[in-house]
ROFIMI-258578 format. One record per residue (C-alpha): x negated, y negated, z negated; chain; residue number from 1. Coordinates in nm, 4 decimals, decimal comma. Layout:
% ROFIMI-258578
{node {X; Y; Z}; 'A'; NUM}
...
END
This chain:
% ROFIMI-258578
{node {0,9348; 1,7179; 0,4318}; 'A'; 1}
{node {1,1402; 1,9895; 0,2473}; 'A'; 2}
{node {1,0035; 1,9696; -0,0876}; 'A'; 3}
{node {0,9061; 2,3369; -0,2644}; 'A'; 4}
{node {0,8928; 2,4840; -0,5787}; 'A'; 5}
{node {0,5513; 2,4929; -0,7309}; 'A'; 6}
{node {0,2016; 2,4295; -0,9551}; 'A'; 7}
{node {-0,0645; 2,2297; -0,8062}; 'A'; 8}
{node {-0,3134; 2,3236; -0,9256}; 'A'; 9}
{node {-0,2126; 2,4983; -0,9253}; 'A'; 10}
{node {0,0463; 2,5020; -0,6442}; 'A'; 11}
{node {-0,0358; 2,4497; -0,6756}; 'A'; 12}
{node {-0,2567; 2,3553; -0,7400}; 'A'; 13}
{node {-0,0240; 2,3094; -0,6180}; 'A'; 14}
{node {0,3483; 2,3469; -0,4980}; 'A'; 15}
{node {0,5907; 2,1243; -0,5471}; 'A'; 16}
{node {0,9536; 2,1487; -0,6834}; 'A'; 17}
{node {1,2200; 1,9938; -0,4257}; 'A'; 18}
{node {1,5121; 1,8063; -0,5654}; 'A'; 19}
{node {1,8023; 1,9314; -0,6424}; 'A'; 20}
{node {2,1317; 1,8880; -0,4607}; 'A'; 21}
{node {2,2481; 1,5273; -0,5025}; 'A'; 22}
{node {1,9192; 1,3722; -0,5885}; 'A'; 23}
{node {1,7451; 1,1250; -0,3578}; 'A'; 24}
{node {1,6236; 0,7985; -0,3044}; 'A'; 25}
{node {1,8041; 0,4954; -0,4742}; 'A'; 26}
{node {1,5980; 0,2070; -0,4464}; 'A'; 27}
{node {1,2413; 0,1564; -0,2705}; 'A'; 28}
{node {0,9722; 0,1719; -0,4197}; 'A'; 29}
{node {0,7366; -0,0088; -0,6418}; 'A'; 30}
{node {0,3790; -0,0058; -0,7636}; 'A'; 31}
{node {0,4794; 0,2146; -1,0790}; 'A'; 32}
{node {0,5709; 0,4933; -0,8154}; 'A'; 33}
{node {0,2500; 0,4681; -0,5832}; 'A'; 34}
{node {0,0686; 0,4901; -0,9731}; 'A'; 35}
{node {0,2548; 0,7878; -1,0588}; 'A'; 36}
{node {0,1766; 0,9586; -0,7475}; 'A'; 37}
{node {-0,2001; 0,8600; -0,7461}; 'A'; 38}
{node {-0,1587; 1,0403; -1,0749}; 'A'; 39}
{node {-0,0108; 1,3475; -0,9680}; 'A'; 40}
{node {-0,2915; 1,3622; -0,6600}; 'A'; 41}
{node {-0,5841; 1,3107; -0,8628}; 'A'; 42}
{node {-0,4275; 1,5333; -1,1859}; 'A'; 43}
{node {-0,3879; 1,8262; -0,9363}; 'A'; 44}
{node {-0,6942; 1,7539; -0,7671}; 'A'; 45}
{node {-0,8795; 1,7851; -1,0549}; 'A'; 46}
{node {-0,6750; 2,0784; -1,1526}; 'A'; 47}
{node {-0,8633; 2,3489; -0,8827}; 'A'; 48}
{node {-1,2703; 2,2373; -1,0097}; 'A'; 49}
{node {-1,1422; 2,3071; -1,3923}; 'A'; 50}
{node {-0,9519; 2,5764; -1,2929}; 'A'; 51}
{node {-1,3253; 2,7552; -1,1248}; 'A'; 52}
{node {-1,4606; 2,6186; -1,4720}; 'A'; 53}
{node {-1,1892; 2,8038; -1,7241}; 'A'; 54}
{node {-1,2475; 3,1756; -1,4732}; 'A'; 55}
{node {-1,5961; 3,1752; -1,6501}; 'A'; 56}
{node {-1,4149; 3,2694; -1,9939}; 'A'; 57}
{node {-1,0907; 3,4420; -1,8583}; 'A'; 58}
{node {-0,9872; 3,6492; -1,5935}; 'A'; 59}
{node {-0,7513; 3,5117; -1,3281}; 'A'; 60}
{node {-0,4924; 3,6703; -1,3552}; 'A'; 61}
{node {-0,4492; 3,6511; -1,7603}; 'A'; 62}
{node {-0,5194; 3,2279; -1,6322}; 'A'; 63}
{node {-0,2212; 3,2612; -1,4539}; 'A'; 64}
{node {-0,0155; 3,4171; -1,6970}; 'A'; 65}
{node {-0,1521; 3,1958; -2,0179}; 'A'; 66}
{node {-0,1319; 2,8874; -1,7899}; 'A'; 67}
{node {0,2916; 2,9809; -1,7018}; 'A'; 68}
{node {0,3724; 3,0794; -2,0352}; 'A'; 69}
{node {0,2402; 2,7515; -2,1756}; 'A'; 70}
{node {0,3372; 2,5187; -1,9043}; 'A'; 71}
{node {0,7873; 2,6949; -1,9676}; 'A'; 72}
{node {0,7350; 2,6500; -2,3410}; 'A'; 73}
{node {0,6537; 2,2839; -2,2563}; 'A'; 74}
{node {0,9235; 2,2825; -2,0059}; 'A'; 75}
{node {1,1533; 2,4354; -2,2793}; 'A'; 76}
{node {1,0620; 2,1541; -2,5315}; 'A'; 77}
{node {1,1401; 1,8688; -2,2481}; 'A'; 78}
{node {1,4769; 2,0180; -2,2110}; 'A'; 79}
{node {1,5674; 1,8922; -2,4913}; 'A'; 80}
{node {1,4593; 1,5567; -2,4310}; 'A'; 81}
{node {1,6037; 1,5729; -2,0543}; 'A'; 82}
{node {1,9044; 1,8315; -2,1644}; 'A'; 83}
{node {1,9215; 2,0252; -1,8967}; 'A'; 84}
{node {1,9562; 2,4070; -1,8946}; 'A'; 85}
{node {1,7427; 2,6478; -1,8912}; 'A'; 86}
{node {1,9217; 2,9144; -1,7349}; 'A'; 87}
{node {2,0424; 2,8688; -1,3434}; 'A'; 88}
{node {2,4202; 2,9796; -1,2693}; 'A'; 89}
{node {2,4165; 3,3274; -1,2562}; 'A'; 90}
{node {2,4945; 3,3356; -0,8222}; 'A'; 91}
{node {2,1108; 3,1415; -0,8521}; 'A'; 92}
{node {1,9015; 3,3573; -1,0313}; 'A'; 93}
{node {1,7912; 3,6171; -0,8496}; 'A'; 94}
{node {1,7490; 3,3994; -0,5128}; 'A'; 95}
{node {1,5398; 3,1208; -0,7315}; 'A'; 96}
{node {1,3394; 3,3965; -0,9153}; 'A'; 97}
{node {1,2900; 3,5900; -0,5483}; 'A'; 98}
{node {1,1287; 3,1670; -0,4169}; 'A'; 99}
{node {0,9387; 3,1591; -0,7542}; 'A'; 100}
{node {0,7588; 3,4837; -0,7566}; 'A'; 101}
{node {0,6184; 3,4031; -0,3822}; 'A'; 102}
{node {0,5361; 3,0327; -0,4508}; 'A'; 103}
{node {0,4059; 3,0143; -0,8196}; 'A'; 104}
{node {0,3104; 3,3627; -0,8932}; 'A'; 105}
{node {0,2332; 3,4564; -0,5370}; 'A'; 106}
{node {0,0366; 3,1781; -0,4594}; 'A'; 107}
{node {-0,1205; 3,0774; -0,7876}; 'A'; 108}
{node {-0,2336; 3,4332; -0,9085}; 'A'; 109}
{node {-0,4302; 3,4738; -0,5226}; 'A'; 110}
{node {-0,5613; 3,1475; -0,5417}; 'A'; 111}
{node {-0,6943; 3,1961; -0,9023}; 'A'; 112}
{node {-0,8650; 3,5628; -0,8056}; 'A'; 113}
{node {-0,9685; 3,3893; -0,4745}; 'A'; 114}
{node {-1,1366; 3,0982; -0,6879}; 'A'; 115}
{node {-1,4141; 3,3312; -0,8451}; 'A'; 116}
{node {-1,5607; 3,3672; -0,5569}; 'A'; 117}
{node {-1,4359; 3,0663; -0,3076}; 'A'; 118}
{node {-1,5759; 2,7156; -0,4221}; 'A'; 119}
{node {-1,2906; 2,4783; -0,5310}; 'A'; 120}
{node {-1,2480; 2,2246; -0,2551}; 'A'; 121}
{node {-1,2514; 2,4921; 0,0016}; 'A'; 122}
{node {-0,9452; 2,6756; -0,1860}; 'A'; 123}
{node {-0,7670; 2,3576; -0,2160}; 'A'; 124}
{node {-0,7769; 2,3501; 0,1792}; 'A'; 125}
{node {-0,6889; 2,6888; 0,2366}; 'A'; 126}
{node {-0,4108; 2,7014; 0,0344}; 'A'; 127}
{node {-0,2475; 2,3552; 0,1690}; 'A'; 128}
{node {-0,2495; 2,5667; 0,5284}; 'A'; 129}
{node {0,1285; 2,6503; 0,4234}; 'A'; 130}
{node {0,2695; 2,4323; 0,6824}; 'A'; 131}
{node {0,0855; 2,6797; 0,9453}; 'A'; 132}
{node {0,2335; 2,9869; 0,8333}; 'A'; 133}
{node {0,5696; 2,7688; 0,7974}; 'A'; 134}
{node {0,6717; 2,7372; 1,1358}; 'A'; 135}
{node {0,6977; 3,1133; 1,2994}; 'A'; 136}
{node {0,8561; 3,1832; 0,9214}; 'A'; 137}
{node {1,1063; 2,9252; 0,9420}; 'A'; 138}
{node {1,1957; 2,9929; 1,3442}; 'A'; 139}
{node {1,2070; 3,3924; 1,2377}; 'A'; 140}
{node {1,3901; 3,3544; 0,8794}; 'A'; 141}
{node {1,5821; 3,0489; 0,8763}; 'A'; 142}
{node {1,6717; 2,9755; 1,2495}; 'A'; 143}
{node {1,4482; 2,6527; 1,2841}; 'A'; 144}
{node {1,3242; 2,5772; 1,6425}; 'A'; 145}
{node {0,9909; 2,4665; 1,7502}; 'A'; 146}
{node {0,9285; 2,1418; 1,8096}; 'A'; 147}
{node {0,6200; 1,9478; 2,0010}; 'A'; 148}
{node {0,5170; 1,7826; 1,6548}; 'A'; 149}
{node {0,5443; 2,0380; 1,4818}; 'A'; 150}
{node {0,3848; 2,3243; 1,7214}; 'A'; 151}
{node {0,0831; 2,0353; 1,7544}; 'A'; 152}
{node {0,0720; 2,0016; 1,3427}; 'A'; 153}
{node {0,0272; 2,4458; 1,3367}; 'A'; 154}
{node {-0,2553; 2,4302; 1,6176}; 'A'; 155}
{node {-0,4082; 2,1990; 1,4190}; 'A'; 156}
{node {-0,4119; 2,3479; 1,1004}; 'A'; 157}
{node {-0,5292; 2,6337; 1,3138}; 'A'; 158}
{node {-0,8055; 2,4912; 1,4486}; 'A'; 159}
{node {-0,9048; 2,3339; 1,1137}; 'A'; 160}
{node {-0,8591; 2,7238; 0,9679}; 'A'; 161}
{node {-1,0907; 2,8379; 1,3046}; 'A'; 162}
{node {-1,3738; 2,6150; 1,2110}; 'A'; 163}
{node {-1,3643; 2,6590; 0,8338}; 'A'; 164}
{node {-1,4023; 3,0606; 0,8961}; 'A'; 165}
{node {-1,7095; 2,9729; 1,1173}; 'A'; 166}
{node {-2,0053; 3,2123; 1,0512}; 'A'; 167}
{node {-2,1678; 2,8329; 0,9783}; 'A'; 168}
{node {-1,9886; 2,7883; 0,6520}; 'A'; 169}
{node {-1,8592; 3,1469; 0,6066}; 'A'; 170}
{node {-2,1317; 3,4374; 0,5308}; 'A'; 171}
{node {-1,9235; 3,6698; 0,6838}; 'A'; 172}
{node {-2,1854; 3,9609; 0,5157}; 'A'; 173}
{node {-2,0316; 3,9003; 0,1929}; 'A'; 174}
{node {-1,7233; 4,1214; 0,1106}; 'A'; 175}
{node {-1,6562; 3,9357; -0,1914}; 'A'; 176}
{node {-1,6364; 3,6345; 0,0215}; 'A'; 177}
{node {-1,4114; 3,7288; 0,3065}; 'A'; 178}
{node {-1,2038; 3,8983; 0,0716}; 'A'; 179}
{node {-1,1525; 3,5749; -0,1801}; 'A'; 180}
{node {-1,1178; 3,3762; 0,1872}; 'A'; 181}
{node {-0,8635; 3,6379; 0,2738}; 'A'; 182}
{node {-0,6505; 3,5822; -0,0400}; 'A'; 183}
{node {-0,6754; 3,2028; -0,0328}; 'A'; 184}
{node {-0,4854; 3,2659; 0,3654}; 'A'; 185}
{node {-0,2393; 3,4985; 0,1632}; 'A'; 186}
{node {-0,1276; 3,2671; -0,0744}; 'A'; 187}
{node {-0,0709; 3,0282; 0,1684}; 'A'; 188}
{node {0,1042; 3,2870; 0,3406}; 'A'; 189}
{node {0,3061; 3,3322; 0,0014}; 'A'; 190}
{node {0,4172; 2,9948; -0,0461}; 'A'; 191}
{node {0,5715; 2,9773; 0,3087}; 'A'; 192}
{node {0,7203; 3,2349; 0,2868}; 'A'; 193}
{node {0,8781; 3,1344; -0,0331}; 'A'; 194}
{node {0,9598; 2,8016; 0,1061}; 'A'; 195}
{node {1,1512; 2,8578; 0,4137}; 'A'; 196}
{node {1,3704; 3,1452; 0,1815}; 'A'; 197}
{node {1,4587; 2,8267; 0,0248}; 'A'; 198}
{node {1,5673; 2,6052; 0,2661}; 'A'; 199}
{node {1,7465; 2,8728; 0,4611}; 'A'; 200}
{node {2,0238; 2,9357; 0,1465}; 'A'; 201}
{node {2,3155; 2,7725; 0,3137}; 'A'; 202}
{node {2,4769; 2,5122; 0,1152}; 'A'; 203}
{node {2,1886; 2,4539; -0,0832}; 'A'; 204}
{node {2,0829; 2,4760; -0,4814}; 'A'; 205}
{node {2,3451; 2,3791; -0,7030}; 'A'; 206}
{node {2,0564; 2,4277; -1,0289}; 'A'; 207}
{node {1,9303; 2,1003; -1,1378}; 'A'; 208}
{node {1,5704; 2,0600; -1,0271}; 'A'; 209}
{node {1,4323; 2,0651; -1,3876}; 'A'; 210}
{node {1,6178; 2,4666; -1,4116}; 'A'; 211}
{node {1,4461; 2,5355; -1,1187}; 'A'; 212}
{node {1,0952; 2,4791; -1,2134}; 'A'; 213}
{node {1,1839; 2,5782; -1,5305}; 'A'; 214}
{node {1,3187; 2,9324; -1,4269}; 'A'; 215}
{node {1,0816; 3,0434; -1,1699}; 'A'; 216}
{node {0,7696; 2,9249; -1,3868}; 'A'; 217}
{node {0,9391; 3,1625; -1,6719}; 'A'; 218}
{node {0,9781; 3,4410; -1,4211}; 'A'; 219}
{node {0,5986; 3,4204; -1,2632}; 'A'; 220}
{node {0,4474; 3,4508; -1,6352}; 'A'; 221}
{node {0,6908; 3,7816; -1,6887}; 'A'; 222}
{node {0,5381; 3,8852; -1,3897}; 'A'; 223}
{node {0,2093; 3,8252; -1,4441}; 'A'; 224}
{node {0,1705; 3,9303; -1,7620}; 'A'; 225}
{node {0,1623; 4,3612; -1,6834}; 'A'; 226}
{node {-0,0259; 4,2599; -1,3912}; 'A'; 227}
{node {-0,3016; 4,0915; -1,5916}; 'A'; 228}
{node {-0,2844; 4,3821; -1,8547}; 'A'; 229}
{node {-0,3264; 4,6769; -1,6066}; 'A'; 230}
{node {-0,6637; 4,4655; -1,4226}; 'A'; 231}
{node {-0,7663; 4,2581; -1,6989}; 'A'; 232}
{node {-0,7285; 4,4629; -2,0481}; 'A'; 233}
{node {-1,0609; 4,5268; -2,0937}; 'A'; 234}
{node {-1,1940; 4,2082; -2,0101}; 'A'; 235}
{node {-1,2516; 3,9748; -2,3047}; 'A'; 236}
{node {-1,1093; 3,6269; -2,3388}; 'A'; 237}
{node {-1,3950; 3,4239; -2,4414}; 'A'; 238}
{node {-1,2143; 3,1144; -2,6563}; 'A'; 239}
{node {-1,4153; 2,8021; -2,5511}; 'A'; 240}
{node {-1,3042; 2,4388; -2,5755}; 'A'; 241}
{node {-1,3618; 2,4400; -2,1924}; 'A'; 242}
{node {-1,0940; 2,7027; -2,1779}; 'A'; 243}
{node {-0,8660; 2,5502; -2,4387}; 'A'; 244}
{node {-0,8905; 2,1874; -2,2531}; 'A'; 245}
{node {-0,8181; 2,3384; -1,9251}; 'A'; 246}
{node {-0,5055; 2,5313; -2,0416}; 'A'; 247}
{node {-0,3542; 2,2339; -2,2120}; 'A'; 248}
{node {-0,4155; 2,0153; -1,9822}; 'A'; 249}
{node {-0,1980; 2,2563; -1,6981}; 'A'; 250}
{node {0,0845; 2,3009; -1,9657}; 'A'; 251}
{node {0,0944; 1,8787; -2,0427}; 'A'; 252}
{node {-0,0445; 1,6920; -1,7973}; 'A'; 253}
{node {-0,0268; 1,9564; -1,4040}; 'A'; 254}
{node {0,3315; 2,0524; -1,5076}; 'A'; 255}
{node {0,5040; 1,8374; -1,7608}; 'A'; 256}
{node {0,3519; 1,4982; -1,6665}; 'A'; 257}
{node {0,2811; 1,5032; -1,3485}; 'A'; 258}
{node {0,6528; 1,7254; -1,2637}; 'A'; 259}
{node {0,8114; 1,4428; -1,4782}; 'A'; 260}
{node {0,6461; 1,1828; -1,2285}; 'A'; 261}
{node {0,7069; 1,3573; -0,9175}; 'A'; 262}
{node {1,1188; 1,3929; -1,0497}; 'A'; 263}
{node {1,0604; 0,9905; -1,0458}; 'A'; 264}
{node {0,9513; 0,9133; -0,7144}; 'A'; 265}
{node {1,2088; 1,1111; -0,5231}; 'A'; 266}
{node {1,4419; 0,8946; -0,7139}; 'A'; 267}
{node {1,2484; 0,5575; -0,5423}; 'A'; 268}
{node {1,1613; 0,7081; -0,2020}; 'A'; 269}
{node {1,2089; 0,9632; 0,0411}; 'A'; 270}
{node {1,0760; 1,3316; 0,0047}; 'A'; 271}
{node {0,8442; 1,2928; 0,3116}; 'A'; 272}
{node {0,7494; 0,9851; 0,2249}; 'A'; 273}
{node {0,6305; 1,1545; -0,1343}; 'A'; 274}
{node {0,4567; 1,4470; 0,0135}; 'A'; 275}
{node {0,2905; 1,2641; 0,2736}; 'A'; 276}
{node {0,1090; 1,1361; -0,0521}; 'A'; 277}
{node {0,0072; 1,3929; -0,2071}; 'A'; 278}
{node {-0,0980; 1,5775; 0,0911}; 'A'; 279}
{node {-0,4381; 1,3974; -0,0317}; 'A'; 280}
{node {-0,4592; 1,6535; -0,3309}; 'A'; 281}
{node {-0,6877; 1,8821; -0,1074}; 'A'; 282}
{node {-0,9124; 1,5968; -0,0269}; 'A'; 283}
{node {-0,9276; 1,5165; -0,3591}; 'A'; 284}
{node {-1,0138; 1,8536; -0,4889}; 'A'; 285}
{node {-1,2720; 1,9226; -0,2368}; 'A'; 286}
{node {-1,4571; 1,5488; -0,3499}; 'A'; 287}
{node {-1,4276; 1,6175; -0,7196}; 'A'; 288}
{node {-1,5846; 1,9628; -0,6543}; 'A'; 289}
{node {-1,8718; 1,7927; -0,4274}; 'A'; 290}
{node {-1,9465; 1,5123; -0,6943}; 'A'; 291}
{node {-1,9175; 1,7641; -1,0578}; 'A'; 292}
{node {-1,9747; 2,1199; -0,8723}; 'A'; 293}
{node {-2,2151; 2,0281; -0,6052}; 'A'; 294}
{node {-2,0015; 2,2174; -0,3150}; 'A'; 295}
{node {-2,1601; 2,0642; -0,0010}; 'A'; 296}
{node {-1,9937; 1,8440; 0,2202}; 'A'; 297}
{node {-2,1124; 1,9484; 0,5643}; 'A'; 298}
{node {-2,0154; 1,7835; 0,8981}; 'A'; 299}
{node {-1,8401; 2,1697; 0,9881}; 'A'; 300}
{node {-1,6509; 2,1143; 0,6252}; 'A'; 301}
{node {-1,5453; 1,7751; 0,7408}; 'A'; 302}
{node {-1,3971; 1,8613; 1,0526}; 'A'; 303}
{node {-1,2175; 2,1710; 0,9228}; 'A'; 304}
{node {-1,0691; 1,9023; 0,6418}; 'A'; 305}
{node {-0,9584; 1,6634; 0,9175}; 'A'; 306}
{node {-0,7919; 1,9276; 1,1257}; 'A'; 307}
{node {-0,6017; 2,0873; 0,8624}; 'A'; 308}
{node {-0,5398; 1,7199; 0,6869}; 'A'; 309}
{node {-0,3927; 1,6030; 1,0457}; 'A'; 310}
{node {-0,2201; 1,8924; 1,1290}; 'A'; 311}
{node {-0,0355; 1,8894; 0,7597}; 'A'; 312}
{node {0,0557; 1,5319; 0,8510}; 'A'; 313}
{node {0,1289; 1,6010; 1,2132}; 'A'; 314}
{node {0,4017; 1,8626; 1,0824}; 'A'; 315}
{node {0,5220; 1,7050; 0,8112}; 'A'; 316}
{node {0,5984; 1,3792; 1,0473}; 'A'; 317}
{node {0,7755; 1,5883; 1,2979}; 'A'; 318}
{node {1,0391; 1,7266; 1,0077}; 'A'; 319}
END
């Protein structure tokens, strides 16, 4: 699988950054790895239930903006440690600002305004329905081709999409809820879209992969932040230790920790081999949100998760 730029959360959560140029596997891997990447799946599984939790005290969109500004100041401090630069070579910036806008800000501003309404696990799901909107973008932007496994993984995902939007599990009655279903679509819409703009640059990324999250985190928060003035100004920020727990643990633990781990596995295995793995952050959220939020786990919700599980792994097998 190409890897992406992103927050799981929180992006993904979340999204995740793909190596730069030069980096890849260099010996298999070992039971640290698997560790780190249980990590990262149950860290940004977790992320999209606390997420639903800290939208009780703050708008979404000033979330979004808090959660980016904290999580490049981190970044910024680790540079020091990792010294790499902050900056990308001037050729890069635009393009890598243009990918991070559509999968960090993009996604994780409609998935956090989508979340108020939209019960965690069922976000997760939604938003990991990239791969479906990743195919027609990638034959239409980047010259791909379609291919049996991956056509089969995109009906899948379909199907799984189909049966989730159900009048069954949907209350189709509800604006609020078609709308916040509507958004969790468009940021998967988002992410694709900034994904296969990535992997069409010819030549690839010459940034380090640490820049790259780096800049395009820095660039979502400047672009959140008017966005979150203009529809949140008048809404107060209510300062809870909820609120405070959740945003340090995106800025530490979603981005620097579990970024820092993810950097380590591609070093140990291959990229597909990686995202087949955390593929399971979906699952996860939508358990963690049945056991602490009570979302129900219907047979329909089931068989919409198996669908779009299968037809994420169906696509990411035929890559």
């Amino acid at each position: 699988m190409r890897q992406n730029s992103g927050l799981g959360g929180l992006m993904a959560d979340q999204a995740m950054p793909r190596a730069a140029a030069g980096q890849g596997p260099v010996g298999g891997p070992g039971t640290v790895v698997y560790a780190q990447l249980a990590g990262i799946v149950l860290f940004w599984g977790a992320n999209w239930p606390l997420m639903k939790l800290a939208l009780s005290d703050i708008g979404p969109l000033t979330f979004c903006f808090l959660r980016f500004a904290g999580a490049a100041a981190v970044l910024a401090l680790l540079s020091r440690v990792l010294r790499f630069p902050l900056l990308p070579p001037p050729g890069e910036r635009w393009p890598l600002a243009l990918v991070g806008l559509l999968q960090i800000a993009g996604m994780l501003d409609l998935s956090s305004i989508a979340l108020r309404v939209v019960p965690p696990g069922r976000a997760a799901v939604l938003a990991y329905t990239m791969q479906m909107w990743a195919l027609p973008l990638g034959v239409l932007l980047a010259g791909e081709r379609f291919t049996r496994g991956r056509v089969i993984g995109a009906l899948l995902t379909f199907a799984g999409v189909l049966v989730f939007f159900n009048p069954a599990l949907m209350d189709w009655s509800n604006p609020a809820v078609l709308l916040g279903n509507g958004l969790l679509l468009a940021c998967a819409l988002s992410w694709a879209l900034g994904a296969t703009l990535y992997r069409r640059r010819r030549g690839g990324w010459r940034t380090p992969f640490w820049t790259q999250t780096f800049w395009q985190i820095a660039v979502s928060a400047v672009a959140t932040a008017p966005l979150a003035l203009a529809a949140e100004h008048a809404r107060p920020i209510h300062w809870t230790p909820a609120l405070g727990t959740v945003l340090a643990f995106n800025w530490v633990i979603a981005t620097g920790l579990c970024f820092w781990w993810w950097a380590k596995s591609l070093t140990a295995m291959p990229a597909a081999q990686a995202g087949q793995i955390i593929c399971l952050v979906p699952v996860t959220a939508l358990l963690l949100s049945a056991v602490f939020m009570g979302e129900p786990l219907t047979v329909g919700v089931m068989v919409a998760v198996a669908l779009i599980g299968a037809g994420i792994l169906t696509t990411m097998r035929a890559r």
